[in-house]
Backbone as CSV, one residue per row, in Angstrom:
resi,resn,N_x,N_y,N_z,CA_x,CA_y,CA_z,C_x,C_y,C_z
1,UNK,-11.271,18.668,39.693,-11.954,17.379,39.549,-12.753,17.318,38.251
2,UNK,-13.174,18.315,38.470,-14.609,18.251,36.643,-13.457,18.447,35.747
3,UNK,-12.159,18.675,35.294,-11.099,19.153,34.321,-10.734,17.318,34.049
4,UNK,-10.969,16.684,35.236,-9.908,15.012,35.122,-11.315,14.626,34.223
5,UNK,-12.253,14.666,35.368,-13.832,14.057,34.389,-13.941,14.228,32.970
6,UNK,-14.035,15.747,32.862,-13.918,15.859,31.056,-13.186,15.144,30.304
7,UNK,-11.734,15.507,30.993,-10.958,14.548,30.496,-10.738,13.069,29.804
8,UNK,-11.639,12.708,30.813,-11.599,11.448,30.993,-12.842,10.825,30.018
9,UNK,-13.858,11.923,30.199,-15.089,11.508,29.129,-14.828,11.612,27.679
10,UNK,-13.500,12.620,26.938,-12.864,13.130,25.978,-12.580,11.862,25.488
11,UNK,-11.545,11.285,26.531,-10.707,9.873,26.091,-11.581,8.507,25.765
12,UNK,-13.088,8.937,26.371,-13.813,7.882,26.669,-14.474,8.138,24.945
13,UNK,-14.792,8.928,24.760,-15.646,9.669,23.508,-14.754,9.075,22.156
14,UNK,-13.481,9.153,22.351,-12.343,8.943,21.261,-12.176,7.500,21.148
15,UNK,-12.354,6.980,22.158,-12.364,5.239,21.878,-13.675,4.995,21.563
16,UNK,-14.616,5.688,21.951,-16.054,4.919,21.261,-15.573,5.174,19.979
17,UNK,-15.458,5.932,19.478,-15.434,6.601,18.028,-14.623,5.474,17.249
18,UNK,-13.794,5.529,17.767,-12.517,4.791,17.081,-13.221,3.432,16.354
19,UNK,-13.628,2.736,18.026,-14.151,1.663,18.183,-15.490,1.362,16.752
20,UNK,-16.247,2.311,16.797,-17.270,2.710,15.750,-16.658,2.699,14.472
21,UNK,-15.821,3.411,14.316,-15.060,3.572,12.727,-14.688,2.467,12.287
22,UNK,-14.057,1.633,13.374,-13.143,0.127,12.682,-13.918,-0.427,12.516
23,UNK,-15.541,-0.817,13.282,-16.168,-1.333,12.845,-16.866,-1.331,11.629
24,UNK,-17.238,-0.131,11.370,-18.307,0.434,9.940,-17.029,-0.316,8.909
25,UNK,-15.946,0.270,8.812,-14.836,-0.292,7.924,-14.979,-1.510,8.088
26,UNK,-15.135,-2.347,8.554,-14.709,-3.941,8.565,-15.778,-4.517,8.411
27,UNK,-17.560,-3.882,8.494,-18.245,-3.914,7.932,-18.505,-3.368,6.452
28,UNK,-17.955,-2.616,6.157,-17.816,-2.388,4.491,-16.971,-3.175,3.987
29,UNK,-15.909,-3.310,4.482,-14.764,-4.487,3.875,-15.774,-6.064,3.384
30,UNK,-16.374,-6.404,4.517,-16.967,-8.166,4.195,-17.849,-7.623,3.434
31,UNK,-18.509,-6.277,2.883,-19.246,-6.231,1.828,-19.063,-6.125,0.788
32,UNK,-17.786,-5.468,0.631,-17.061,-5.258,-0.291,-16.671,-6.888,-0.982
33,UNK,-15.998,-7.543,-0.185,-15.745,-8.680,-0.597,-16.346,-9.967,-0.574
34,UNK,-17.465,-9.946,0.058,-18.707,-10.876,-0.472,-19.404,-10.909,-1.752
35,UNK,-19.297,-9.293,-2.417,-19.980,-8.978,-3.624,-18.882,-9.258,-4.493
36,UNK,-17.882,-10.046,-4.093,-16.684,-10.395,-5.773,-16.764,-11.782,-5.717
37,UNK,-17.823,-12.743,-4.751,-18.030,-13.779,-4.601,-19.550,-14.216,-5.397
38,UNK,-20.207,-12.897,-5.520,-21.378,-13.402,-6.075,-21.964,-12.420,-7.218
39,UNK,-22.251,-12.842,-8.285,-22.803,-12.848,-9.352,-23.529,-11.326,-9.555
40,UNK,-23.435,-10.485,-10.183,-22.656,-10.275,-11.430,-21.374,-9.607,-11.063
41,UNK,-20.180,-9.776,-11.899,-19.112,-9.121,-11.668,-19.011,-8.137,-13.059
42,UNK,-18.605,-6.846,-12.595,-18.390,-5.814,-13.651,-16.537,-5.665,-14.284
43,UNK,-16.388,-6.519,-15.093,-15.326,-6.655,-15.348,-14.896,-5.210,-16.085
44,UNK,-15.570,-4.430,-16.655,-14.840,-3.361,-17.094,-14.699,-2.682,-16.287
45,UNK,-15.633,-2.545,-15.037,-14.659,-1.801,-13.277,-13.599,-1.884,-13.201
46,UNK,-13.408,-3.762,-12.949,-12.395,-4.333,-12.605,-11.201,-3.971,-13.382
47,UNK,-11.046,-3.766,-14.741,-9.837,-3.954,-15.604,-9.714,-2.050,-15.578
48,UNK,-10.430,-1.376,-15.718,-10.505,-0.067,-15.600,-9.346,0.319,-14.516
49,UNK,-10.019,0.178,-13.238,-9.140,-0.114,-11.913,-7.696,-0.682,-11.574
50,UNK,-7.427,-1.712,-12.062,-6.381,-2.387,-12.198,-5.581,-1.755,-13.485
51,UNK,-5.837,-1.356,-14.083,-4.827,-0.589,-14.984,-4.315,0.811,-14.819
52,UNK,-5.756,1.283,-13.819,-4.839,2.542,-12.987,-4.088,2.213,-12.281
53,UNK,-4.502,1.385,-11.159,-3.310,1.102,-9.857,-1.842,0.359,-10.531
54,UNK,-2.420,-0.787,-11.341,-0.709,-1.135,-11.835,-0.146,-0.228,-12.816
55,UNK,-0.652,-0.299,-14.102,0.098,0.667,-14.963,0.361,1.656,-15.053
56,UNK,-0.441,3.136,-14.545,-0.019,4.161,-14.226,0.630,4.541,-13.219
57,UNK,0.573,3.314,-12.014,1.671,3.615,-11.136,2.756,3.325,-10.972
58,UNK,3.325,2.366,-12.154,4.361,2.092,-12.369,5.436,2.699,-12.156
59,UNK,5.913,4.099,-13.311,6.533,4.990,-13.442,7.020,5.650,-11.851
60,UNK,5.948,5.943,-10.793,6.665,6.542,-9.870,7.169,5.493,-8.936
61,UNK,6.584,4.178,-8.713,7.340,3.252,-8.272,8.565,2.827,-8.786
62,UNK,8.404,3.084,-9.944,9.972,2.518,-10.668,10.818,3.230,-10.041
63,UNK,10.573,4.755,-9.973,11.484,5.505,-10.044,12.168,5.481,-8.426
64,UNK,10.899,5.609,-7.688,10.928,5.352,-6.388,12.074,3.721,-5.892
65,UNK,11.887,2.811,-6.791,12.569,1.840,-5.783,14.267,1.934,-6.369
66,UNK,14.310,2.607,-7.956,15.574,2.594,-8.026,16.449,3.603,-7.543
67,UNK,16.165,4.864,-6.709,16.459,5.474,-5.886,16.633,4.879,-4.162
68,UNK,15.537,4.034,-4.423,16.207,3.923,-2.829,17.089,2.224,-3.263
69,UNK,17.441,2.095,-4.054,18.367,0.704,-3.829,19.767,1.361,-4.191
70,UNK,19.857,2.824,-4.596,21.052,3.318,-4.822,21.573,3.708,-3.648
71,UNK,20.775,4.636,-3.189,20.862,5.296,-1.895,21.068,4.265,-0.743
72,UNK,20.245,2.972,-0.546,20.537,2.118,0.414,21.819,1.087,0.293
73,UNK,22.429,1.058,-1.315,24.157,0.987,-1.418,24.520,1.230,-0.677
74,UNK,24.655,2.607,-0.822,25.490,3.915,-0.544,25.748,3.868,0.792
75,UNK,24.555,4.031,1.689,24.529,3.858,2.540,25.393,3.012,3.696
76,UNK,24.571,1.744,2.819,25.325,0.580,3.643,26.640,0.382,3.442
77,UNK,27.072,0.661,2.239,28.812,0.741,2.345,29.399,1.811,2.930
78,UNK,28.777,2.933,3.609,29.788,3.674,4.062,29.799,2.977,6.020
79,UNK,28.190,2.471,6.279,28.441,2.161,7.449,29.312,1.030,7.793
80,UNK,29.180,0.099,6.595,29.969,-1.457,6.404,31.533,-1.479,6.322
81,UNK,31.835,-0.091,6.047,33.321,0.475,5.739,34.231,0.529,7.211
82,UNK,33.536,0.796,8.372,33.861,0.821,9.691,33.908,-0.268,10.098
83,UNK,33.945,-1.157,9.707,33.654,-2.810,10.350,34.615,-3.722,9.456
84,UNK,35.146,-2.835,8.637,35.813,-4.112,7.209,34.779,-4.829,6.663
85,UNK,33.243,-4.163,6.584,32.223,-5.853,6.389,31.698,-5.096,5.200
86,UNK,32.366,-4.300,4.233,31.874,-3.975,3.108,31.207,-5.232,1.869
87,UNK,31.246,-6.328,2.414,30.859,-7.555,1.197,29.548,-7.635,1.711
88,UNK,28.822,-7.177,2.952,27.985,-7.255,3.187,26.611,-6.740,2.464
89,UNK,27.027,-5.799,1.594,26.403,-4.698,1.053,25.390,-5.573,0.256
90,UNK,25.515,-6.018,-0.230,24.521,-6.935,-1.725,23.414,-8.263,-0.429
91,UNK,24.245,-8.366,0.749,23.079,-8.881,0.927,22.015,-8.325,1.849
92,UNK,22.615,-7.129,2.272,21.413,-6.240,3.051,20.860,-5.177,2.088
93,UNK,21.164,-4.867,0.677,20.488,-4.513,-0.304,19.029,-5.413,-0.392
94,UNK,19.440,-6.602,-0.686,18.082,-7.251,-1.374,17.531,-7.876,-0.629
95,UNK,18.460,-8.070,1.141,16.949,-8.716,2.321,16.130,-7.223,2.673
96,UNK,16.739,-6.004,2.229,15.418,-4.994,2.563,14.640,-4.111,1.488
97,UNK,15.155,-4.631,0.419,14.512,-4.562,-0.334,13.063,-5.254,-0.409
98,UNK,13.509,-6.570,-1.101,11.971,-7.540,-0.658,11.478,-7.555,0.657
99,UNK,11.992,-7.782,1.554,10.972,-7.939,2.490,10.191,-6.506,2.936
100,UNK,11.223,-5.448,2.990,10.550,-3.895,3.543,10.374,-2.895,2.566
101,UNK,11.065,-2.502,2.196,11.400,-1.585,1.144,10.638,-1.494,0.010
102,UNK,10.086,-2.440,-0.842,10.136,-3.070,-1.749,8.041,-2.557,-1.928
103,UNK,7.303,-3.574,-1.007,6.092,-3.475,-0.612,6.234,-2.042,0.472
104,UNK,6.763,-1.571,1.137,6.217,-0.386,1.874,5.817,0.601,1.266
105,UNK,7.228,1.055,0.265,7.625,2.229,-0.649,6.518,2.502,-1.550
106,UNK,6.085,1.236,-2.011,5.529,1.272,-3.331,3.648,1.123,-2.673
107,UNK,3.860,0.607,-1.570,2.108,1.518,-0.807,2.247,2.402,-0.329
108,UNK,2.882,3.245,-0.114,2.993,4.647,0.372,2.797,5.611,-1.308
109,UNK,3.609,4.886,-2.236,3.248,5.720,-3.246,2.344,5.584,-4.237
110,UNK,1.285,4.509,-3.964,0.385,3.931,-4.367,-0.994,4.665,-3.897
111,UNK,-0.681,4.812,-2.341,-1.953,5.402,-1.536,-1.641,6.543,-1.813
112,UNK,-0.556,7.686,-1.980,-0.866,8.759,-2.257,-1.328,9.178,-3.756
113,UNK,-1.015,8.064,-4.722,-1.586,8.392,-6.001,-3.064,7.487,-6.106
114,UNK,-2.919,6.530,-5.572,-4.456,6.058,-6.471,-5.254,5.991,-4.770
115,UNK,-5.415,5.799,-3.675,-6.076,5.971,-2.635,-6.679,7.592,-2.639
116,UNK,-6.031,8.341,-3.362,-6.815,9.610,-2.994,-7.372,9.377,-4.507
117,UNK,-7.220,9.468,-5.368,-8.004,9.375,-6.300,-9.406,8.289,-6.530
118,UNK,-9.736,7.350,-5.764,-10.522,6.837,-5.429,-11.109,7.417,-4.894
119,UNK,-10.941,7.934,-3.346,-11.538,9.022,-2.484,-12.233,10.159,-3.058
120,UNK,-11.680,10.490,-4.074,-12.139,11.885,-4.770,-13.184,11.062,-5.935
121,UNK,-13.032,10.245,-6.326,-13.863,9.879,-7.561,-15.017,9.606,-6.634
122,UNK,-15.055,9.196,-6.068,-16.439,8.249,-5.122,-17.062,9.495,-4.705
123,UNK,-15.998,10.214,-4.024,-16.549,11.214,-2.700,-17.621,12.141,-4.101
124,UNK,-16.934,12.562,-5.155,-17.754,13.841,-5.643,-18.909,12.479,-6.296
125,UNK,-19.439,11.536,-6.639,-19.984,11.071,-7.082,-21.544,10.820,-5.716
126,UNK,-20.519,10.570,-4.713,-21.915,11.015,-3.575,-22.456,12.018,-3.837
127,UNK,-21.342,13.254,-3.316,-22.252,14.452,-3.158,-23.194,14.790,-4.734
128,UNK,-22.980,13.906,-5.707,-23.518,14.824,-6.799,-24.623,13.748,-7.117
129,UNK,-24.498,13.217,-5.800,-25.880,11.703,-6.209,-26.203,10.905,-7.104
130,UNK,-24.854,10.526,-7.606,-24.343,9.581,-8.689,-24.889,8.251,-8.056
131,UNK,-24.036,8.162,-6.897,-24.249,7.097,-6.171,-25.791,6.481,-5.965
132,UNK,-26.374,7.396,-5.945,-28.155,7.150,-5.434,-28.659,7.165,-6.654
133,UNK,-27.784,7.421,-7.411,-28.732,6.984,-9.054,-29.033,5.762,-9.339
134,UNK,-27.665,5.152,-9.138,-26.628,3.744,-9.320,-28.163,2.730,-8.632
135,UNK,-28.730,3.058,-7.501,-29.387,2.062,-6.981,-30.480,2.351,-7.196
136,UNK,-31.109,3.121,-7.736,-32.368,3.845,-8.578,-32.302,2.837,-9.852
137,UNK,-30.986,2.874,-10.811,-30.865,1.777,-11.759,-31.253,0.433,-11.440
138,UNK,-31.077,-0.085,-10.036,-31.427,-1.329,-9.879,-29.710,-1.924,-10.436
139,UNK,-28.883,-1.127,-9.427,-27.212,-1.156,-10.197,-26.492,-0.897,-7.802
140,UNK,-25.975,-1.860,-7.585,-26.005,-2.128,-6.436,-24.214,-1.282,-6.345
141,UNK,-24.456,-0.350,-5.690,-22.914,0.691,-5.469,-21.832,-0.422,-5.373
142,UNK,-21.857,-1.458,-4.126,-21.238,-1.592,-3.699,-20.411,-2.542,-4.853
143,UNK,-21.684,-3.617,-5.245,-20.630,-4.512,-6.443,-20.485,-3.706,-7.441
144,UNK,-20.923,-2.459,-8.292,-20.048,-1.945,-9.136,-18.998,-0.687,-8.940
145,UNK,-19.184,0.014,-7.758,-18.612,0.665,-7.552,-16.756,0.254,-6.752
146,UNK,-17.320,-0.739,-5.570,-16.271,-1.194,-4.109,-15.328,-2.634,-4.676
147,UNK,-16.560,-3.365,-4.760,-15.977,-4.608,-5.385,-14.872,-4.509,-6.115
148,UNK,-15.057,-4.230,-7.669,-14.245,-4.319,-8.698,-12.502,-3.670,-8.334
149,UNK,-12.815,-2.684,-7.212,-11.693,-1.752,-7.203,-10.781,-2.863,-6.022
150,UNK,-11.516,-3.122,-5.060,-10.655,-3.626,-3.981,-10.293,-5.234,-4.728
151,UNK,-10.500,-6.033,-5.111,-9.974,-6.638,-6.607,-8.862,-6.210,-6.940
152,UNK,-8.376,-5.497,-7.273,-7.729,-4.238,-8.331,-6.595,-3.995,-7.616
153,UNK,-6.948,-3.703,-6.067,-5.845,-3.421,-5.279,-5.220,-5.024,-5.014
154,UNK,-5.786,-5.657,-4.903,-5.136,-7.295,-3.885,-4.432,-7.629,-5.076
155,UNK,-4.573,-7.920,-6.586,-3.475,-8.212,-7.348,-2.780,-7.395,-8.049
156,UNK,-2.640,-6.002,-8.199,-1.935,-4.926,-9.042,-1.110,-4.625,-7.985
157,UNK,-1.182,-4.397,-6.635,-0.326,-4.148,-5.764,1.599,-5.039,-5.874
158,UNK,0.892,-6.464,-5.793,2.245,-7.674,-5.747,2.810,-7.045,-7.305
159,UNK,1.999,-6.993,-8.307,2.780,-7.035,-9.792,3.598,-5.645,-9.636
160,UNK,3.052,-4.504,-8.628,3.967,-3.262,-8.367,5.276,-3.587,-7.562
161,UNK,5.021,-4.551,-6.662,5.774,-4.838,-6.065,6.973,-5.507,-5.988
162,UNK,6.756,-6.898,-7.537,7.491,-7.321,-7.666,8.665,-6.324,-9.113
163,UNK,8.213,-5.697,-9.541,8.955,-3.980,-10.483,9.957,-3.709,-9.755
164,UNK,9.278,-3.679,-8.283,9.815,-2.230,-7.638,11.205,-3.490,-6.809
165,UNK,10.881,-4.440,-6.477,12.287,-4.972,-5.981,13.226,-5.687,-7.160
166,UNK,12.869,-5.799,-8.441,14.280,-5.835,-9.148,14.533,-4.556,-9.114
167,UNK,14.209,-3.709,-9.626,14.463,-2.265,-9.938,15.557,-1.563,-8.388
168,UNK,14.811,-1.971,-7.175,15.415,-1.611,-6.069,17.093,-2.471,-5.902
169,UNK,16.978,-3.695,-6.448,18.534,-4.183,-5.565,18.850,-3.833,-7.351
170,UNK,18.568,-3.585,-8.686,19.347,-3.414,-9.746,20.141,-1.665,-9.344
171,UNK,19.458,-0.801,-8.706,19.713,0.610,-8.543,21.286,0.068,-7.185
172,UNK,20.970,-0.875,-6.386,21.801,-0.863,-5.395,23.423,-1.820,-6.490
173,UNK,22.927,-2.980,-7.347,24.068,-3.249,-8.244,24.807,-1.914,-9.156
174,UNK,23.948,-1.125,-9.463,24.646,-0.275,-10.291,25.588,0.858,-9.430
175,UNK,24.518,0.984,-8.319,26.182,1.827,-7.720,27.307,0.975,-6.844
176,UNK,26.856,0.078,-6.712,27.966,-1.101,-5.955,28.945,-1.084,-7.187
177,UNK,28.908,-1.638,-8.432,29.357,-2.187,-9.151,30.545,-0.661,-10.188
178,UNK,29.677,0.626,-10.095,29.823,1.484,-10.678,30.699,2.311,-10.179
179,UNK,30.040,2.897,-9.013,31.083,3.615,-8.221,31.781,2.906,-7.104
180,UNK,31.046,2.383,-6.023,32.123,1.436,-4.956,33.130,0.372,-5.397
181,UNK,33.160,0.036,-6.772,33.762,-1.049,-7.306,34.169,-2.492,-6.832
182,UNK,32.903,-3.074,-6.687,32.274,-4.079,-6.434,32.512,-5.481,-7.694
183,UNK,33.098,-6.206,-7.387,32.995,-7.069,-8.786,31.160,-7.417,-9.555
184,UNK,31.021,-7.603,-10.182,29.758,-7.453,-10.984,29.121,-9.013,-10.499
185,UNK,29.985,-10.044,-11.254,29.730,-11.284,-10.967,29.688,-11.795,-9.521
186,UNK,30.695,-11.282,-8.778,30.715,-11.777,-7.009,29.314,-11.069,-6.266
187,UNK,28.916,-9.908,-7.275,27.846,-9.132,-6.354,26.152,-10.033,-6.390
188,UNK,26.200,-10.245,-7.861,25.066,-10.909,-8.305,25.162,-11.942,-7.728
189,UNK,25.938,-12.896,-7.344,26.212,-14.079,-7.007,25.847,-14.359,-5.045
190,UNK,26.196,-13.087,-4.914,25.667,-12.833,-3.309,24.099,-12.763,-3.088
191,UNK,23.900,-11.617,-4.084,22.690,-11.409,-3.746,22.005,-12.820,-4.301
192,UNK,22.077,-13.742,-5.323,21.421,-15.069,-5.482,20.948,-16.059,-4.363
193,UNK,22.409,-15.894,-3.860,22.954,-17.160,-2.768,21.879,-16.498,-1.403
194,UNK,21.799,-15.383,-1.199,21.262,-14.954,0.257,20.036,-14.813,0.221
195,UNK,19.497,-14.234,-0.873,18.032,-14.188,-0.816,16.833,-15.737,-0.755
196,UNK,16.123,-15.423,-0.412,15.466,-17.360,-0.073,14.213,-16.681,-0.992
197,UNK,13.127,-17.879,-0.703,12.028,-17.971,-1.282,10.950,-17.234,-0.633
198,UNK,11.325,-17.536,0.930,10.102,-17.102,2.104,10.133,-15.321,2.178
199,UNK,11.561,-14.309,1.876,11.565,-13.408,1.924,10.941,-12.889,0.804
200,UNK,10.865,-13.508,-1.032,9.749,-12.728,-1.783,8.525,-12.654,-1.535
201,UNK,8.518,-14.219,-0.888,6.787,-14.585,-0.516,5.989,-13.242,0.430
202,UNK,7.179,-13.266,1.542,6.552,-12.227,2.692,6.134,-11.346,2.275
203,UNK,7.229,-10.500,1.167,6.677,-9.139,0.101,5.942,-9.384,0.170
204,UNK,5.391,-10.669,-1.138,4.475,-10.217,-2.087,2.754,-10.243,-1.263
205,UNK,2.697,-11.034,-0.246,1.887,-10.980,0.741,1.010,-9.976,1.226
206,UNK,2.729,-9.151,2.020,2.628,-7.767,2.333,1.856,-7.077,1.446
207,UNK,2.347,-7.041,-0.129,1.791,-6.305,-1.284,0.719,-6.115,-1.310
208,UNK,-0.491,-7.555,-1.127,-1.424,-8.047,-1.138,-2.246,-7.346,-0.542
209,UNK,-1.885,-7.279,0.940,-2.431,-6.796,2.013,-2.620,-5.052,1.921
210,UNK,-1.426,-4.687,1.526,-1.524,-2.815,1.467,-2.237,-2.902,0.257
211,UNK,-2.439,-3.063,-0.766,-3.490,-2.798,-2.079,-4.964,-3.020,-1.514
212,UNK,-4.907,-4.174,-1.066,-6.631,-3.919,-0.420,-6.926,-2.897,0.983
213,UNK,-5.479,-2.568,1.664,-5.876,-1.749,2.508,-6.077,0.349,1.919
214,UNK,-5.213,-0.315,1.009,-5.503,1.080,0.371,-6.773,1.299,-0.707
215,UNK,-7.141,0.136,-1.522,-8.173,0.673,-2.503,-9.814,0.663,-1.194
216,UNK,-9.744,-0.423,0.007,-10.868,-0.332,1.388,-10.736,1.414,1.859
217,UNK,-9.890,1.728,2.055,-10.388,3.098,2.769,-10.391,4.437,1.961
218,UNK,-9.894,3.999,0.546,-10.209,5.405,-0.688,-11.696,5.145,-0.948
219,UNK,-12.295,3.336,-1.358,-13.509,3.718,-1.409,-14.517,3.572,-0.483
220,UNK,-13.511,3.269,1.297,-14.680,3.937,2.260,-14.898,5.587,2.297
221,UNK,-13.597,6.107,2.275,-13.674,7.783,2.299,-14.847,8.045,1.268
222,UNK,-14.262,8.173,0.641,-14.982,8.592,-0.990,-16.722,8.249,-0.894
223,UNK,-16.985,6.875,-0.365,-18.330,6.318,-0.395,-19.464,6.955,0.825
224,UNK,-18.832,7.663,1.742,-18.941,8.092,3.000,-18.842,9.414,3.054
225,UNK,-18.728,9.885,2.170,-18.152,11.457,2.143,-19.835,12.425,1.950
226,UNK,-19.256,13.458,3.072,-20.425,14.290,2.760,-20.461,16.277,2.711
227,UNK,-20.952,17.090,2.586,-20.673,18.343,2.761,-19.801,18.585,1.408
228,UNK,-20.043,18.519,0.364,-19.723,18.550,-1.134,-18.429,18.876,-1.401
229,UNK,-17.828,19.685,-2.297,-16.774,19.894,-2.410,-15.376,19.946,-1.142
230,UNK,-15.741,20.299,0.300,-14.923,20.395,1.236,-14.873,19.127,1.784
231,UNK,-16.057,17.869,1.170,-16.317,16.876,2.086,-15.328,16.158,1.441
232,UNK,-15.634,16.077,0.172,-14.494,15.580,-0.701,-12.871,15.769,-0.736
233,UNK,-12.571,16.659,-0.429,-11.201,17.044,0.269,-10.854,16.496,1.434
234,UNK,-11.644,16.657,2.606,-11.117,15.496,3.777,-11.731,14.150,3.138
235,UNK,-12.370,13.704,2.376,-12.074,12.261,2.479,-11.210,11.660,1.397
236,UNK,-10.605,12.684,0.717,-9.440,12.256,-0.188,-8.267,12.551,0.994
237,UNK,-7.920,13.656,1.849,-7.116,13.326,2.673,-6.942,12.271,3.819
238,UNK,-8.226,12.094,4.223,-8.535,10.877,5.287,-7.741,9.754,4.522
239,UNK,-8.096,8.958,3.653,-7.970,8.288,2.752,-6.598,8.072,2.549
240,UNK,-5.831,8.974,2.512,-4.128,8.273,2.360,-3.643,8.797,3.479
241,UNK,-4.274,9.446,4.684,-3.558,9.240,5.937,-3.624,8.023,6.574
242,UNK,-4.933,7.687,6.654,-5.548,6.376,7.334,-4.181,4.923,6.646
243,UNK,-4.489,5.548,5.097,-3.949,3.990,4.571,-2.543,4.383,4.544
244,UNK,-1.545,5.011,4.907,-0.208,4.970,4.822,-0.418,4.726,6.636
245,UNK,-1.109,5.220,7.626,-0.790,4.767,8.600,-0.744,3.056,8.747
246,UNK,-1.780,2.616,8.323,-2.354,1.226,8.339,-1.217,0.288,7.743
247,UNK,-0.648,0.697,6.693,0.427,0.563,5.966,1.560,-0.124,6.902
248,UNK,1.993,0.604,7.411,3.294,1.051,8.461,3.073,-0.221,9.268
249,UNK,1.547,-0.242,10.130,1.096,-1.024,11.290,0.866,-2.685,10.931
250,UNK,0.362,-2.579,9.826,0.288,-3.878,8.981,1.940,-4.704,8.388
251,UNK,2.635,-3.704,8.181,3.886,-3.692,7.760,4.802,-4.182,8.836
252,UNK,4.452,-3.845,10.255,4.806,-4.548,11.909,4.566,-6.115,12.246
253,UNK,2.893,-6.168,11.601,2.412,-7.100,12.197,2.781,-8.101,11.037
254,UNK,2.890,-8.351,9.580,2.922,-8.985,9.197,4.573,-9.747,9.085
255,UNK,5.466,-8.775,9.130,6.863,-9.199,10.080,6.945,-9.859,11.026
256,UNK,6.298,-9.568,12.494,6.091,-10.245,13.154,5.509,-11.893,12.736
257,UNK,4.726,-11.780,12.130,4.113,-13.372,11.575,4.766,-14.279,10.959
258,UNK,5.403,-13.699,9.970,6.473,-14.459,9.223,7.912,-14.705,9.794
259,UNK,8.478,-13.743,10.519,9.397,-13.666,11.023,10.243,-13.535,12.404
260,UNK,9.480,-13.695,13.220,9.031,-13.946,14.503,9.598,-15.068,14.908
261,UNK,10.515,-14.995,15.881,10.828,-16.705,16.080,10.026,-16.921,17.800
């Protein structure tokens, strides 16, 4: 009986917690984003930030989506080959590209490059009481530190996003066209005709949504972080577990919304 109780107080302990965490987060979030509503904004944060998350992450997104639009060819023509429905290929290239592929890939490789690096910039800046300087200055953490970055994520994310899906159905034309021998013109012409407006939109949405969910919990980790150098390590790992999970779950629900009949 006392083994179910514990039990049961364990499970009870893990939902308070939980319950506690989403909150503090969703209370840092409306702070975060109340302070890009009001006066002063630190634009060299802002452009600082945004040139890490878009431009330096370019390169592994690039690389990332033109691998998987080759591979998801490939793929699909060998399963499409059993059905005779090999013409199919160009248009399930570029409906999963944009809508899934496209925004998932490129926050998964976003949060593992710039979500932990946030985490780590913030986190050692606590422990080394950077942070408590900042408001000693009469210099408010949150608008120069939180603000500028989660900014940074909501529009550098879509401009990654929209890279990463030409790049993704151009990797799936080049082996359609290259090795499966695909006519060039009939392929492009598919993928034109099938793709709509509402499936970039959904991306770029999506995009939207994982950039602020990823630059919110690198600089909750990071801002929250304590026990110095080791603290900083779990909250650079917290930090892109949390946001590739969130990723995934957000990535459910926002399907569901758009696409949901």
């Amino acid at each position: 009986m006392s083994l179910i109780l514990d039990s049961l107080a364990g499970l009870g302990r893990g939902l308070i917690g939980a319950c506690r965490l989403t909150g503090a987060v969703a209370l840092f979030a409306l702070a975060g984003l109340s302070h890009l509503v009001r006066p002063p904004f630190y634009g060299r944060m802002f452009l600082r930030a945004f040139v890490d998350m878009a431009y330096f992450s370019l390169p592994v997104v690039a690389l990332t989506a033109v691998f998987t639009g080759m591979v998801l060819a490939l793929q699909s023509y060998t399963g499409f080959a059993r059905f005779s429905a090999e013409g199919a290929v160009a248009n399930v290239v570029v409906l999963s590209v944009v809508r899934e592929l496209g925004p998932v890939l490129a926050g998964l490789m976003v949060a593992g490059r710039v979500g932990a690096a946030m985490a780590a910039e913030l986190g050692t800046m606590r422990v080394t009481d950077q942070i408590d300087a900042l408001s000693t200055l009469s210099t408010n953490p949150m608008k120069y530190l939180v603000a500028p970055r989660l900014l940074a994520g909501i529009l550098s994310l879509p401009l990654l996003v929209v890279v990463a899906d030409i790049l993704g159905v151009l990797g799936g034309y080049l082996i359609a066209t290259l090795k499966l021998g695909f006519n060039s013109a009939a392929y492009l012409q598919r993928t034109m005709d099938f793709v709509q407006t509402m499936d970039v939109v959904s991306g770029l949405v999506k995009a939207a949504v994982f950039g602020f969910v990823i630059a919110l919990l690198g600089c909750y980790q990071g801002y929250h972080s304590r026990g110095g150098a080791q603290g900083v390590g779990a909250a650079t790992t917290g930090a892109v577990v949390a946001a590739s999970i969130l990723i995934l779950a957000f990535d459910y629900v926002l399907t569901v919304l758009f696409f949901a009949r």
